[in-house]
LUMRO-83517 format. One line per field, with one value per residue: residue number from 1; x, y, z of N, C-alpha, C in turn. Coordinates in Angstrom, 3 decimals. Example, Ala and Ser with C-alpha at 12.3 -4.5 7.8 and 13.67 -1.06 7.14 Angstrom:
# LUMRO-83517
num c(1 2)
n_u c(13.190 12.850)
n_v c(-5.690 -2.250)
n_w c(7.800 7.080)
ca_u c(12.300 13.670)
ca_v c(-4.500 -1.060)
ca_w c(7.800 7.140)
c_u c(13.200 12.900)
c_v c(-3.300 0.030)
c_w c(7.800 7.870)
***
This chain:
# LUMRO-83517
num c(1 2 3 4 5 6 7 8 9 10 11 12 13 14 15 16 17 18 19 20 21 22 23 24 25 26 27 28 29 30 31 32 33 34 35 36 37 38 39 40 41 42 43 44 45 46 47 48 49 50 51 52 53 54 55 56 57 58 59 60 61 62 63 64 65 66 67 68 69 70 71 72 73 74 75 76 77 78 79 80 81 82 83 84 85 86 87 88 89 90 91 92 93 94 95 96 97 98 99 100 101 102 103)
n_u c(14.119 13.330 14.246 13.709 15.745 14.047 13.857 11.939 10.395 9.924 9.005 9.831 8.903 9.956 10.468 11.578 13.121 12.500 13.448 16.112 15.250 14.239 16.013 17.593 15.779 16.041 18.262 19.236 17.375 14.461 11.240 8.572 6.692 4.856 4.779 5.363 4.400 5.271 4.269 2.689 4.344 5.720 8.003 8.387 6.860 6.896 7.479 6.034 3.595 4.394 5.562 4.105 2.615 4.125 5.217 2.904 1.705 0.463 -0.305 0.434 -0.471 -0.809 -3.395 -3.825 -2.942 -4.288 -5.331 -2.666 -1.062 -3.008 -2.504 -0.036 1.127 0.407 2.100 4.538 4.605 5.095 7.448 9.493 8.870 7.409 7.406 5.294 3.487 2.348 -0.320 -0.703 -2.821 -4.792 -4.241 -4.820 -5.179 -3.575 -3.314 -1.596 1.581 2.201 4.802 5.561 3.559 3.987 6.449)
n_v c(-57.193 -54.034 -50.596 -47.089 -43.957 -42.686 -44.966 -46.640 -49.272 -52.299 -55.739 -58.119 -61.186 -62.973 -65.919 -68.217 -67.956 -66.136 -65.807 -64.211 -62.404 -60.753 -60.166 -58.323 -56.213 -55.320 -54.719 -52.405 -51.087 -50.431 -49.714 -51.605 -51.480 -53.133 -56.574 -58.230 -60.043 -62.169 -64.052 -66.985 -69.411 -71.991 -71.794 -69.149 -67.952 -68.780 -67.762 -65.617 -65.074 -65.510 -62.811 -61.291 -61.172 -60.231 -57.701 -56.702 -56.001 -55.807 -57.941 -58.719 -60.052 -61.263 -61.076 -62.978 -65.628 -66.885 -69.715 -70.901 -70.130 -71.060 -73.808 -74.445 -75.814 -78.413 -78.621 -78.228 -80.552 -82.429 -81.748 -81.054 -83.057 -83.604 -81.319 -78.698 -74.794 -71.986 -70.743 -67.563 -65.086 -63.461 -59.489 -57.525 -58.273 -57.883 -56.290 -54.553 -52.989 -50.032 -49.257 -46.723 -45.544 -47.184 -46.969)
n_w c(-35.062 -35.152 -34.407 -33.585 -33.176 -31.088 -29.116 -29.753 -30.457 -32.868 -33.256 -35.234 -36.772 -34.500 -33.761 -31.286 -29.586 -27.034 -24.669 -25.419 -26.884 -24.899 -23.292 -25.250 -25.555 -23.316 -22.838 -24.694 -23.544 -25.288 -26.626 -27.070 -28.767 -30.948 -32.276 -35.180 -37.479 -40.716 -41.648 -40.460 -39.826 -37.209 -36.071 -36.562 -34.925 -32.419 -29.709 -29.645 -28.342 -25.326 -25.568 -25.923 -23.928 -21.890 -22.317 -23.145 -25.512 -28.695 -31.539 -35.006 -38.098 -41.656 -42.852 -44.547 -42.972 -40.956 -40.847 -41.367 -38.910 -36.925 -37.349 -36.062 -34.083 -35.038 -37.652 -36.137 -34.917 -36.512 -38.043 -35.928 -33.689 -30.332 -29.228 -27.932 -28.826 -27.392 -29.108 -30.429 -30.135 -32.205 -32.584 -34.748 -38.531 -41.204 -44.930 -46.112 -44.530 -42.859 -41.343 -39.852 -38.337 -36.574 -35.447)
ca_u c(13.766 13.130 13.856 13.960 16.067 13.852 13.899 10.581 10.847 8.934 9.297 9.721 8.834 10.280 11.409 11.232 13.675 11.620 14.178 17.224 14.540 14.326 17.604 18.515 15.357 16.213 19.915 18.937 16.235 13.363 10.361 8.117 5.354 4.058 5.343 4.722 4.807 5.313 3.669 2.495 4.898 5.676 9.398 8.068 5.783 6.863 7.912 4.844 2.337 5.237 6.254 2.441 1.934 5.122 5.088 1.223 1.758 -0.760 0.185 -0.160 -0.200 -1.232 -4.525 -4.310 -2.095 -4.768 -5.156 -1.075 -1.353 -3.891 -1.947 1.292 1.615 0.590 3.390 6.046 5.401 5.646 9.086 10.247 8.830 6.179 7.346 4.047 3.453 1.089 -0.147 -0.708 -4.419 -3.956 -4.600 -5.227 -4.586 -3.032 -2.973 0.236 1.360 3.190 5.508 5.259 2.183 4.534 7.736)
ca_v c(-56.036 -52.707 -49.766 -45.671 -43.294 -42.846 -46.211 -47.069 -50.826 -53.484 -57.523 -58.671 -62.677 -63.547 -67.077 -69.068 -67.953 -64.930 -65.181 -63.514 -61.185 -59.906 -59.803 -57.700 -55.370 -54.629 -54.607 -51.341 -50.104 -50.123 -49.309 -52.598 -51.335 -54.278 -57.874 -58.110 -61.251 -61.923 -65.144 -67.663 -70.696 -72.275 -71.763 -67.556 -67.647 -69.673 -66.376 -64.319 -65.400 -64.699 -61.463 -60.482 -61.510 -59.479 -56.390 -56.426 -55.362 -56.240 -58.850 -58.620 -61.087 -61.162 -61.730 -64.667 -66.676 -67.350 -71.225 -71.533 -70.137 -72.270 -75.381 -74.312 -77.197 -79.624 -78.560 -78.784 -82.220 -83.244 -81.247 -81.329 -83.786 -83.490 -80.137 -77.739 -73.709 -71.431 -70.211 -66.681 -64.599 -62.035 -58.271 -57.053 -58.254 -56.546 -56.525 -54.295 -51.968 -48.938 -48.877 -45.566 -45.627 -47.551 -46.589)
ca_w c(-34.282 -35.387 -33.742 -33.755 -32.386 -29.838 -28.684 -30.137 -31.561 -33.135 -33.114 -36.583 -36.815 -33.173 -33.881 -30.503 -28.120 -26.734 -23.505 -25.789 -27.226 -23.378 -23.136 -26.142 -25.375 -21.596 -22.695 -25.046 -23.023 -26.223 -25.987 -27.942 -29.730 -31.522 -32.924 -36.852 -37.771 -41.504 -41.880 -39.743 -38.852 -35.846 -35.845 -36.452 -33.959 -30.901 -28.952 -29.512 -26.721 -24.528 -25.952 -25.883 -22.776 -20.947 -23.100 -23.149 -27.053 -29.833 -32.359 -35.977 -39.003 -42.524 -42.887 -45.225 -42.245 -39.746 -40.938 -41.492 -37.574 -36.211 -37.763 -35.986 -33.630 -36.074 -38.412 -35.686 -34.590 -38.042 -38.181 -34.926 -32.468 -29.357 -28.358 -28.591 -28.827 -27.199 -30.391 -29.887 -30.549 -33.318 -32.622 -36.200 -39.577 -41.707 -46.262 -46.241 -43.228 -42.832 -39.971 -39.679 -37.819 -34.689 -34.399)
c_u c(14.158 13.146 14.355 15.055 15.457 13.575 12.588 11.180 9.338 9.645 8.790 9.957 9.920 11.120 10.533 11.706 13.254 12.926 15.782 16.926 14.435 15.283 17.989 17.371 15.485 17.573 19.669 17.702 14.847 11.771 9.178 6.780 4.366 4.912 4.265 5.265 4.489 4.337 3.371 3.039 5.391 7.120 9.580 7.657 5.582 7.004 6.392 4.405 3.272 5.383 5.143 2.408 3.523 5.183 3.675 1.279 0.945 0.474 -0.496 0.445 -0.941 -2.186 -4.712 -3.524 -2.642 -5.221 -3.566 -1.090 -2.039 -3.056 -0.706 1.863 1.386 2.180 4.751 6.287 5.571 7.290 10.182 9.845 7.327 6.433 5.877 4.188 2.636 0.635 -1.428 -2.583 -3.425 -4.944 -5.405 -4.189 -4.365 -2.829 -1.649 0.206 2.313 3.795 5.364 4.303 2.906 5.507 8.279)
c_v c(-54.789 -51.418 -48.491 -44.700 -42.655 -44.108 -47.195 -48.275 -51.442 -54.747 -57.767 -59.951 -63.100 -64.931 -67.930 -68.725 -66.576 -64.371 -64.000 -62.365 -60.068 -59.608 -58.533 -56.271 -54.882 -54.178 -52.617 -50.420 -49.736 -50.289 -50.182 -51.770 -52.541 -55.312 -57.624 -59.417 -61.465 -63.253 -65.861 -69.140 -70.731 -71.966 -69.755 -67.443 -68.021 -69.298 -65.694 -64.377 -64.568 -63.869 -60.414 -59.804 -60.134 -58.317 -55.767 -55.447 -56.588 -57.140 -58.837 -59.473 -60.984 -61.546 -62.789 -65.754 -66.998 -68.609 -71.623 -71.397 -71.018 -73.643 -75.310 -75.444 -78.313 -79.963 -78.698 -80.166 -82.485 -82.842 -81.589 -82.288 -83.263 -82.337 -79.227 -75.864 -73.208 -70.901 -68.901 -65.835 -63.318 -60.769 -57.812 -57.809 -57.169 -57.376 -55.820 -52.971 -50.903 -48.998 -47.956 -45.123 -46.609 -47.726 -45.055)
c_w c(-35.078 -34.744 -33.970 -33.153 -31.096 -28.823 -28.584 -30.754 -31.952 -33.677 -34.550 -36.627 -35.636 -33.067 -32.544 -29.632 -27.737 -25.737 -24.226 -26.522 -26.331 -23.412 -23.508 -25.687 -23.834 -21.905 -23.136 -24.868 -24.125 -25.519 -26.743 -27.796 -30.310 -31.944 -34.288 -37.305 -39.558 -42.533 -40.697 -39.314 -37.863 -35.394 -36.152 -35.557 -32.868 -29.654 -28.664 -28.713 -25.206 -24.846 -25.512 -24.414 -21.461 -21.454 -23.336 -24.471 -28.225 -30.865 -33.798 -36.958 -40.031 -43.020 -43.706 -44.475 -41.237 -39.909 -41.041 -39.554 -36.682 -36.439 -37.075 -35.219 -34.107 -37.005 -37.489 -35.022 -35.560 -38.177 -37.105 -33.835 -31.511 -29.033 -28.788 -28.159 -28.507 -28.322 -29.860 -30.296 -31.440 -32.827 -33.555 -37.175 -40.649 -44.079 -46.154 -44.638 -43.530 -41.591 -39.326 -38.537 -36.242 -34.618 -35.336)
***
């Protein structure tokens, strides 16, 4: 997480546990702008859908990670077992970004 002095933030690769993401952003009152995800695996990206979906904030990923994305619940039963991931819709891709531009 990323965030401004005015309590502008953004979600940098999320992980999985979205609920301690709530946490920490209700704790300091921010204000989520976007999730930036830096790549596309499943152990990055297991949060997002949720994050999307409660913050109603756009999701962005590197435009060469929308097949590593799509494969994300493949790759975690192989790693981890039957658990599966909503795997999230992308907003915009992105070649390089400027922050600047959201927070």
């Amino acid at each position: 997480m990323v965030s401004n002095q005015n309590k502008e933030a953004l979600i940098i690769d999320p992980g999985s546990d979205a609920k301690s993401i709530v946490y920490y952003i209700n704790k300091e009152k921010l204000n989520v702008k976007i999730i930036l995800n830096t790549h596309g695996h499943y152990d990055h990206v297991g949060s997002v859908a949720a994050l999307k979906d409660k913050y109603s904030i756009p999701f962005c990923l590197h435009s060469k990670d929308e097949k590593l994305l799509n494969s994300a619940n493949l790759y975690l039963k192989i790693f981890e077992g039957n658990d599966s991931i909503k795997v999230p819709k992308v907003d915009y891709y992105y070649d390089k970004i400027d922050i600047n531009n959201y927070v």
